[in-house]
N, C-alpha and C positions, 0 to 999 in steps of 0.2 A: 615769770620764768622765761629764759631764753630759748627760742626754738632753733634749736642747730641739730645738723644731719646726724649727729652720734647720740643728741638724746631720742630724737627719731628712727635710727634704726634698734636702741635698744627696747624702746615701744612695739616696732614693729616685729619683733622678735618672739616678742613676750605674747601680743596678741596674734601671731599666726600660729603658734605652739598651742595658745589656748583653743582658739579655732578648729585648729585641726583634732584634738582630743573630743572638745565638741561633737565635731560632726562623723568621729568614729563612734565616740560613744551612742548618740542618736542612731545608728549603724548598727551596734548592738544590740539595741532594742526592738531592731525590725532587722535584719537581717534579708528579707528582701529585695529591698532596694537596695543593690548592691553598689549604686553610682556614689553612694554615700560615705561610702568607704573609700573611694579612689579620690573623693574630695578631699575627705579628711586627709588621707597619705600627701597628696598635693598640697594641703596649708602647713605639714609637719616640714617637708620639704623646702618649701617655703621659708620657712624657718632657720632650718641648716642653713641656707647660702647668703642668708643675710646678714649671721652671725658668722659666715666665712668672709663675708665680705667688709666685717668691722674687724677683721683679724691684721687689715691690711697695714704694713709697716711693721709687724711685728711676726711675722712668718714670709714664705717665699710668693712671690708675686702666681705660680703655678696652683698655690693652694688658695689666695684669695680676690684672682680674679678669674685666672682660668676653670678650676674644680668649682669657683664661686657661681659664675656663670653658668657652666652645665648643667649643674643641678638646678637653678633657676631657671632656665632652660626643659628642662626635664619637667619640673613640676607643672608647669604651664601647660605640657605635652599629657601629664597624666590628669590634668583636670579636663581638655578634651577629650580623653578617654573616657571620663566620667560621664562627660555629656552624653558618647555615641551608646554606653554601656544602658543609661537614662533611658532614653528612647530605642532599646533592643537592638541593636548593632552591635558585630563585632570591635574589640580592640584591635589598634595599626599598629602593632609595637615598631616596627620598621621606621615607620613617620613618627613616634613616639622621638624615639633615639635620632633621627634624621637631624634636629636644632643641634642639638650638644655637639655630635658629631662634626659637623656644620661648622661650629663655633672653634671646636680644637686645632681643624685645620685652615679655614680663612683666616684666622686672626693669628695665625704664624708666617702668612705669607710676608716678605720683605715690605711691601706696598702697603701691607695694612699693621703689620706689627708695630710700627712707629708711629702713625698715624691716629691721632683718637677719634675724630670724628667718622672717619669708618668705623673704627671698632664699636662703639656708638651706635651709628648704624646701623651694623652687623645685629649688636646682639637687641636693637629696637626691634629691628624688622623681625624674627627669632617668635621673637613676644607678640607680636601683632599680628604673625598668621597665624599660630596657636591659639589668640584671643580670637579672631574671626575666626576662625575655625571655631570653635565652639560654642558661639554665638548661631554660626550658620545650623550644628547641629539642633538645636534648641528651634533654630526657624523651620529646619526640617522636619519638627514633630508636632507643629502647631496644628492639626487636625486633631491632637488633644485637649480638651477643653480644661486647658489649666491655664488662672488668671494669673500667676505667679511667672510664669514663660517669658511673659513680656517684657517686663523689668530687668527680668537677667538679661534677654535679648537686648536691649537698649543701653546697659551697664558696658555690656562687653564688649561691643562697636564702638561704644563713647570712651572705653579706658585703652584700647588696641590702639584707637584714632590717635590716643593723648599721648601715646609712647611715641608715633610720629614725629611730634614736636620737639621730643627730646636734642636731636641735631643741629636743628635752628636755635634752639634755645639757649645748647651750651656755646654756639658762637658767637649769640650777643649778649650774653649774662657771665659777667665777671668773676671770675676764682677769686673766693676770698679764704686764706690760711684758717683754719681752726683744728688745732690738736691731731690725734694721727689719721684722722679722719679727713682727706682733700674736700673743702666746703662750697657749694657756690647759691648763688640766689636759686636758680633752677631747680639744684639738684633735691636742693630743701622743700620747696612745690612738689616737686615730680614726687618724693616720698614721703610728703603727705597727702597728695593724692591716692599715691599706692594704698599706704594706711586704711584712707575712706574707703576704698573701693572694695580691698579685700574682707573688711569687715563686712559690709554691706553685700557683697555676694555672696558670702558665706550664709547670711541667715538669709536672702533669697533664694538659695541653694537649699537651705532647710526647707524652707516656705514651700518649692516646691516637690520636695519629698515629702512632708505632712500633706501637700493637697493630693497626691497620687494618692497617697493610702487610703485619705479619705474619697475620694473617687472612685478607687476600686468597690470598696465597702457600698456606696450607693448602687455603685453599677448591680452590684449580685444581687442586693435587696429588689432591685428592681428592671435587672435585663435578663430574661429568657438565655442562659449561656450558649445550649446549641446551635441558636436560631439569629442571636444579637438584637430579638424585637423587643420592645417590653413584655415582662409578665403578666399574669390573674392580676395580680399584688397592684404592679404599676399603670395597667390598662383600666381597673374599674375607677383607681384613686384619678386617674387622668380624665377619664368618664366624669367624676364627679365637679372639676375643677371647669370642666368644660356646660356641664348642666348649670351651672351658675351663671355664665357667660348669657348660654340658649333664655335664662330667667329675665336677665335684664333686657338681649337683644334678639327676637327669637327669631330664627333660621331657619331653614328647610334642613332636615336630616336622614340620614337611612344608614340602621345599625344592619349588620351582615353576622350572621353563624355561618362560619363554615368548618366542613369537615372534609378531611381526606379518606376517598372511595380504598373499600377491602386495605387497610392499611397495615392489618394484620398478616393479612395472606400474602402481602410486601416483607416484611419480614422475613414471616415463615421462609418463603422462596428463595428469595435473594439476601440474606442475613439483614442483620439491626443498622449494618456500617453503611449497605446503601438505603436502608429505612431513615435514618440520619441523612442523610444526603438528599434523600424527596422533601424531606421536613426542610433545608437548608434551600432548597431551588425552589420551593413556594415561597418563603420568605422572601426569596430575592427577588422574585416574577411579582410578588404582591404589591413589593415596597417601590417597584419604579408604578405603578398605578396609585400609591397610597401616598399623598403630602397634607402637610400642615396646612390646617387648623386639624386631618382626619387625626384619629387614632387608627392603633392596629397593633394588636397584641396577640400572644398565646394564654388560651383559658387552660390548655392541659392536653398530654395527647398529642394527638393529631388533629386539635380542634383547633381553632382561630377565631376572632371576633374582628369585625372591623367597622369604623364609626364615619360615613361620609357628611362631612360639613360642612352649612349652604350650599348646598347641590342639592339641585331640583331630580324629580324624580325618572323622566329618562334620563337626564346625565349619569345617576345614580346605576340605574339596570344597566346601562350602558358601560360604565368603568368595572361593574360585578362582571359581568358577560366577558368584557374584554381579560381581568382577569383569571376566568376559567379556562378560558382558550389560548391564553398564555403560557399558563401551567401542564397544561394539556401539552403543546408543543414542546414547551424544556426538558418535560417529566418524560417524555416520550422512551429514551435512552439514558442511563441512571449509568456511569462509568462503564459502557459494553453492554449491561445488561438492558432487557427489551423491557422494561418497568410498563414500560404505559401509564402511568397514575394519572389518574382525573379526581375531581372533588366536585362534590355538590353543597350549595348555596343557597342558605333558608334568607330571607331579608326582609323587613318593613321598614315604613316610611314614616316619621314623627312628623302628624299634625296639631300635636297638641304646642302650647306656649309652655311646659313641662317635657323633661328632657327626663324620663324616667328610664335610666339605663336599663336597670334590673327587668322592669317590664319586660322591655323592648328586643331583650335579648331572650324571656322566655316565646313572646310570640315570633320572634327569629327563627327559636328551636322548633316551634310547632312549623315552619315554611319548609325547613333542612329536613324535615320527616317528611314529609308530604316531598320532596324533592329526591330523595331515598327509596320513597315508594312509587315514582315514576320513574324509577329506573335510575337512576343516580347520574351525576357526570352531567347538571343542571342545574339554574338560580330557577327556584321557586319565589314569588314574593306572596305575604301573608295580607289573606282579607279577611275581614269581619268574618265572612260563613268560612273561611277555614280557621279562622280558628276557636269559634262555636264548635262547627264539628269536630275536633280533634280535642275539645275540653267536653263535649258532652260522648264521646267516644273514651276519654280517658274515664271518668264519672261510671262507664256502662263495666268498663273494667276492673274498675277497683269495687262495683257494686258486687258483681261477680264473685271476687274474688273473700270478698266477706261473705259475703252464702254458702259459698264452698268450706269457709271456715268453719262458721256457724251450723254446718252439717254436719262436719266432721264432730 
């Protein structure tokens, strides 16, 4: 079969229309992501100008290259909307409309109205900052961990770049006659590139709206929403991934229980909104002391856990310590209000070649009590005789506690 521009643009018609249905309909189904929909209206648009622009020789030049243009033009404009809408940004309708606009009045100027290789040009350059431009958004949001990002970032620099060419191209590649459609070597390239490209963004454009959703979905499963730390959920699974680790190559470690001091009487006092707000300023005083290999999660509450890894055991007391006294200072002042919040710090140190979370996190508890009953607003660390005594002090109570039953 012969590849010429009119069997290519009625291909390209056909799959930007299907495209675009596509990725409203996929839009439907989550309603959500609403960049999805500003895609789809951009491949429908798409659509329209292309099929305005095979109109040509059989309607007025105003409707199939000027009207053709703008809306080509426009739709370019509304996929970078798409991108800013992606990543929580407002729409520029102003810069949206600025190409078309653009396009109606320089390409009526006397200098360029006769001229093609400006108009050319013109409506390249049009396309190219719309294409980087939305590209740039995409690179703007790459502190999202979506593998999908990258591809359209590289698509859209590489098909923006390629519309550059377009000017050199048509003045050394030959116009050859074919039917009402003006034909050349180029122009035949240039839109089957177009072709590839739109198809191929498109379903990286899908690609990354299914990786968002599904992103979001792990996030909740497994991030603390308040606080943005991991949860119970993701902290013990993360414990266990890491105890396998300690199995093969075993480390020096020190788990921490911590709690936030009268946290209730924070509340009470000063409402729940800057109770929320202590909970949010420890997380963040915790997390520039806490790095990778540690973990550091919320167990519930106003409680926290945290896991220091290969770290010896003054470096250990010593990032706990500096922790509390951290917190201490931030917490000091809660938006005006004189909060003061301080926390106390129950912690032991894994000698074993056995990284038994669970343990480690009750003889934690028993260090955080004994740290509560010194007065709190302190890292206790847990020994052999504390915590005998506080297992054979628990033993005296629950003995207790059944005799009194047993009497009654």
């Amino acid at each position: 079969m012969k590849l010429d521009v009119n069997t290519l643009f009625l291909v390209t018609i056909y799959v930007e229309a299907l495209l675009g249905l596509l990725l409203l309909f996929a839009w439907a189904q989550n309603t959500q992501i609403r960049a999805v929909a500003w895609w789809g209206c951009a491949h429908l648009m798409r659509s329209a100008s292309i099929a305005l622009f095979g109109m040509y020789g059989s309607v007025s030049d105003f409707v199939s290259i000027d009207l053709a243009n703008a809306v080509l033009f426009l739709s370019f404009g509304v996929t970078w909307t798409g991108a800013r809408v992606f990543d929580h940004r407002a729409p520029q309708p102003v810069y949206v409309l600025t190409g078309p606009v653009m396009w109606f009045f320089v390409s009526h100027f006397p200098t360029v109205v006769d001229n093609l290789n400006l108009r050319v040009l013109l409506s390249c350059g049009i396309i190219t900052t719309y294409t980087w431009f939305t590209a740039y958004e995409f690179w703007g949001g790459r502190s999202e961990p979506l593998v999908s990002r990258w591809p359209a970032i590289f698509l859209l620099f590489a098909h923006g770049s390629l519309f550059l060419l377009r000017t050199p191209l048509a003045a050394t590649m030959p116009f050859v006659p074919a039917g009402p459609v003006v034909e050349s070597v180029w122009l035949i390239v240039m839109t089957f590139e177009a072709l590839l490209f739109t198809i191929s963004i498109a379903f990286i454009l899908l690609a990354m709206a299914k990786e968002r959703a599904e992103y979001r979905l792990r996030t909740a499963a497994n991030v603390d929403s308040l606080t943005g730390i991991a949860n119970r959920r993701a902290f013990l699974q993360d414990g266990g991934e890491l105890a396998k680790r300690h199995a093969v190559n075993p480390c020096p470690a020190a788990v921490l229980l911590i709690d936030l001091d009268h946290f209730k009487s924070i509340n009470d006092l000063f409402g729940h909104a800057v109770g929320d707000r202590v909970l949010q300023i420890f997380a963040r005083t915790a997390q520039e002391n806490i790095k990778p290999p540690d973990l550091f999660g919320r167990l519930g509450g106003e409680e926290f856990a945290v896991v220091f890894y290969d770290v010896g055991q003054e470096r250990a007391a010593a990032r706990a310590e500096l922790i509390r006294t951290s917190f201490a200072e931030a917490a000091d002042q809660v938006d005006g209000y004189p909060v003061a919040a301080t926390l106390s710090i129950g912690m032991v140190f894994c000698r074993s070649t056995v990284l038994d979370l669970p343990d480690l996190l009750i003889q934690a508890d028993e260090a955080l009590y004994d740290a509560k009953e010194r007065g709190r607003n302190r890292v206790e660390v847990a020994s052999r005789d504390l915590i005998q005594k506080r297992r054979d002090s628990l033993a005296e109570r629950m003995a207790a506690v059944a005799a009194a039953r047993s009497a009654a």
